[in-house]
C-alpha positions in Angstrom: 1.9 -9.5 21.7 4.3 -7.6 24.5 7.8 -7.0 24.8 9.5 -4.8 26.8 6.4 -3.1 27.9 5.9 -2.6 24.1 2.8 -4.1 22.2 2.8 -5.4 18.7 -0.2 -6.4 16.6 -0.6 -10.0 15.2 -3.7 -11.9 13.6 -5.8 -14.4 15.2 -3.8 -17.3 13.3 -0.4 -16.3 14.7 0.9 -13.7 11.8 2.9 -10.8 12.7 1.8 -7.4 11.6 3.6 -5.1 13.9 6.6 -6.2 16.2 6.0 -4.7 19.9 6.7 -1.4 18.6 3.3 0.3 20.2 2.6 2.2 23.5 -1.2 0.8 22.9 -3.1 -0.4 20.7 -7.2 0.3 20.7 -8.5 -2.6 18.0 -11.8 -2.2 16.9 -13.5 -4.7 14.3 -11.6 -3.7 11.2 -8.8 -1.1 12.4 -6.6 -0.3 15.2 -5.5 3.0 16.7 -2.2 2.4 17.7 -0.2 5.0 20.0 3.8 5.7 20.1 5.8 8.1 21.9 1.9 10.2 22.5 1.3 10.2 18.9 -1.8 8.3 17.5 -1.9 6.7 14.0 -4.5 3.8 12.7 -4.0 0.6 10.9 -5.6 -2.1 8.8 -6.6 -5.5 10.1 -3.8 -6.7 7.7 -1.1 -4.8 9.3 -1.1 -2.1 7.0 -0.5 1.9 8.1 -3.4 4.0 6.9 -2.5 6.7 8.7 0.8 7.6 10.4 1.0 7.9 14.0 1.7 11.8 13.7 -1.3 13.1 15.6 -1.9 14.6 18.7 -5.5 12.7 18.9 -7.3 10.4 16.5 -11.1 9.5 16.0 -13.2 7.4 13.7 -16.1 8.7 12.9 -18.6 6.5 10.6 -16.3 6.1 7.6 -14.3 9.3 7.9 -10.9 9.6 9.9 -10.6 12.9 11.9 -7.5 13.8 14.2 -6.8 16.4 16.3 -4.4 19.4 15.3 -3.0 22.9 16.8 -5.9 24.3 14.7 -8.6 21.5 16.6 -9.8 18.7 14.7 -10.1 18.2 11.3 -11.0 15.1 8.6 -8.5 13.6 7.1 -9.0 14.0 3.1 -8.9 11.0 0.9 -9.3 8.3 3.1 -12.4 6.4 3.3 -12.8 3.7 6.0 -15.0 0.8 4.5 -17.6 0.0 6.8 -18.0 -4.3 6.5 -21.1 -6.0 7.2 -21.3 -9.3 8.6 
């Protein structure tokens, strides 16, 4: 969904998760990087902020989050992506 130039996250059936609130968004199967005001954060696929949008630069790597700092990149401890089969 846009508005203004502004992109908000919804599910397939029509439910809002995010109001256009986003520079971008970069959805992948179960998560989204979403980007606002150059800062990069990552949600849920049920609209839910795992991480803020704090971060210069933000990467998944198998099931570990790691974003980039003023001291380079580093994991982000204590959060675990889960990794769904279908």
């Amino acid at each position: 969904m846009y508005d203004q130039g502004r992109v908000g996250l919804a599910s397939i059936d029509g439910k809002t998760f995010f109001e256009p609130c986003f520079d971008s968004v970069k959805c992948f199967t179960w998560y989204c990087i979403v980007v606002r005001d150059g800062k990069k954060g990552l949600a849920n696929e049920k609209g839910k902020m795992i991480v803020p949008i704090v971060y210069q630069d933000l990467r998944i790597n198998g099931n570990r989050v790691e974003v980039l700092t003023e001291k380079g990149w580093k994991e982000l401890q204590g959060i675990r992506l889960q990794v769904k089969r279908f």
